[in-house]
C-alpha positions as CSV (number, residue, x, y, z in Angstrom):
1,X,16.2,-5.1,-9.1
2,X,13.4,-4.1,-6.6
3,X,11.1,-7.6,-5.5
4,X,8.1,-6.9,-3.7
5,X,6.1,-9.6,-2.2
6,X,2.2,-9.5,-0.9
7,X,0.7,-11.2,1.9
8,X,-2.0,-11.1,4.2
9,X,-5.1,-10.8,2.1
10,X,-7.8,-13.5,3.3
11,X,-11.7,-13.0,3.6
12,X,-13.5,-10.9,6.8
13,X,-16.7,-9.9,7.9
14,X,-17.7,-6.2,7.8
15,X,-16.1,-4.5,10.9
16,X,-13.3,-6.7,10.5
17,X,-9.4,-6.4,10.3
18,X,-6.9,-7.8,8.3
19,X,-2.7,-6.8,8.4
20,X,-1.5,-7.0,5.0
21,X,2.5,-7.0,4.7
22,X,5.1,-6.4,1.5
23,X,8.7,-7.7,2.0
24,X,10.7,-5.5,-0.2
25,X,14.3,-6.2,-1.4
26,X,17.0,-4.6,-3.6
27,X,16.7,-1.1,-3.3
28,X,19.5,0.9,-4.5
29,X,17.7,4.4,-3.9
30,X,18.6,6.3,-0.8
31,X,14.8,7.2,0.0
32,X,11.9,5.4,-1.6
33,X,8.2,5.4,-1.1
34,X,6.5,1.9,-0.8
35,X,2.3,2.0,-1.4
36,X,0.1,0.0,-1.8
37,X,-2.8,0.0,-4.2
38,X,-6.2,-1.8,-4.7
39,X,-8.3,-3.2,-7.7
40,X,-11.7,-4.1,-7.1
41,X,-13.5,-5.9,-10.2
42,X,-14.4,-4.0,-13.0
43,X,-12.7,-1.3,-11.9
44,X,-9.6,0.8,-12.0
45,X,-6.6,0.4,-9.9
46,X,-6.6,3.3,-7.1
47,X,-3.9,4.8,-4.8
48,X,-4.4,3.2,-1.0
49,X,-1.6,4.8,0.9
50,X,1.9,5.1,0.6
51,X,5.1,5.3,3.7
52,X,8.2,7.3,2.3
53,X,11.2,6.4,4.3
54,X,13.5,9.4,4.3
55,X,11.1,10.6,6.9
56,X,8.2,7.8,7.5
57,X,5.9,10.5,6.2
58,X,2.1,8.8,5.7
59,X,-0.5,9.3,3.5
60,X,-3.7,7.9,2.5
61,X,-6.7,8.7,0.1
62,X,-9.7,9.6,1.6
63,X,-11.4,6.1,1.5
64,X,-9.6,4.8,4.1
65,X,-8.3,7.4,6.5
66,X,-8.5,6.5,9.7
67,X,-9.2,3.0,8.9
68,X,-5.7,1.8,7.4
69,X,-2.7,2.4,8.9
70,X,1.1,2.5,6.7
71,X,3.8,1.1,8.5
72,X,7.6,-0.2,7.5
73,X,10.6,-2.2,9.7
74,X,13.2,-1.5,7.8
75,X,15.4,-3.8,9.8
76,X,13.3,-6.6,8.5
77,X,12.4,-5.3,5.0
78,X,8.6,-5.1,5.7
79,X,5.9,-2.8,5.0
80,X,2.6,-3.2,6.8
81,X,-0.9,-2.3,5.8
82,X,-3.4,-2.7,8.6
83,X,-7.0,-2.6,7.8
84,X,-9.4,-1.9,10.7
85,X,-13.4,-1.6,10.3
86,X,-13.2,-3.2,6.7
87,X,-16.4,-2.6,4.8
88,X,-17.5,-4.7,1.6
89,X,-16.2,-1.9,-0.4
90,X,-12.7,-2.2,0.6
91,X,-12.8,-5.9,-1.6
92,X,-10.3,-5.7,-3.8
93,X,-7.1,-7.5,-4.8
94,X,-4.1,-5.3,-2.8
95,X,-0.8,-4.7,-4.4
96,X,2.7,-3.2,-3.2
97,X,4.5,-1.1,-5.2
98,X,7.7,1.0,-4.8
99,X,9.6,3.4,-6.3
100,X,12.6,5.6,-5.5
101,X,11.1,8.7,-4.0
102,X,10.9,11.7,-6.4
103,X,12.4,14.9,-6.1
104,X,9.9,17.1,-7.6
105,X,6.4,18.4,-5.6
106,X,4.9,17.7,-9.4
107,X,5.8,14.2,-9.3
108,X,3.2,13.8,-6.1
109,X,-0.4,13.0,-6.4
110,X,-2.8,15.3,-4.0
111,X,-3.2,13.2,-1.3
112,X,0.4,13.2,-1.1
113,X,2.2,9.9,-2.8
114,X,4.1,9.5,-6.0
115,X,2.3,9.8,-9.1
116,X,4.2,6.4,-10.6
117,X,5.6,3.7,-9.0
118,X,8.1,1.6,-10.9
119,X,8.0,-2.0,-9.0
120,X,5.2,-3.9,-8.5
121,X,4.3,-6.8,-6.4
122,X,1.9,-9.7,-7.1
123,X,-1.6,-8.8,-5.7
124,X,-2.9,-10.1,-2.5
125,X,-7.0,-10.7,-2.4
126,X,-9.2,-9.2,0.6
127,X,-12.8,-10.2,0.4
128,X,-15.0,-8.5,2.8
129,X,-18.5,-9.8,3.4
130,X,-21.4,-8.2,4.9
């Protein structure tokens, strides 16, 4: 069974940064994908960015491109999620989620990560103020 725990979150100031991290465990896939996804309140949950390991390939959705930054030591189990420049939108409770990388171009969202993730994390909260 795939465990994913959250940490990190904590409150900022706008222009602030913040390094969320997921410890992972129990993967029985040969490649996975590990994202992570935010829910602000009142809305949906929405795609952040994901790391797939085969090839620690990147992606993010537009929101946050060359803010965030997706990284993973797999000798330690860890996926990081560093947040530079936050803004107030960026509030949101952040999740980790994995799920063993899929085979097919259709299973892929357009900006590049797996449409479904199968193991979820508890959420971590970031709070930015302005």
């Amino acid at each position: 069974e795939v465990q994913l725990q959250a940490s990190g979150g904590g409150s900022v100031q706008a222009g602030g940064s913040l390094r969320l991290s997921c410890e992972a465990s129990g993967f029985t896939s040969d490649d996975y994908t590990v994202g992570w996804f935010r829910q602000a309140p009142g809305k949906e949950r929405e795609g952040v960015a994901c790391i797939i390991d085969i090839d620690d390939a990147e992606y993010y959705t537009d929101p946050v491109k060359e803010r965030f930054s997706i990284s993973s030591d797999n000798a330690k189990n860890m996926v990081y999620l560093q947040m530079n420049n936050l803004k107030p939108e960026d509030t949101a409770v952040y999740y980790c989620a994995a799920v063993a990388t899929p085979l097919l171009p259709t299973d892929f969202t357009s900006y590049g990560c797996p449409a479904d993730f199968d193991s979820w994390g508890q959420g971590t909260q970031v709070t930015v103020s302005s």
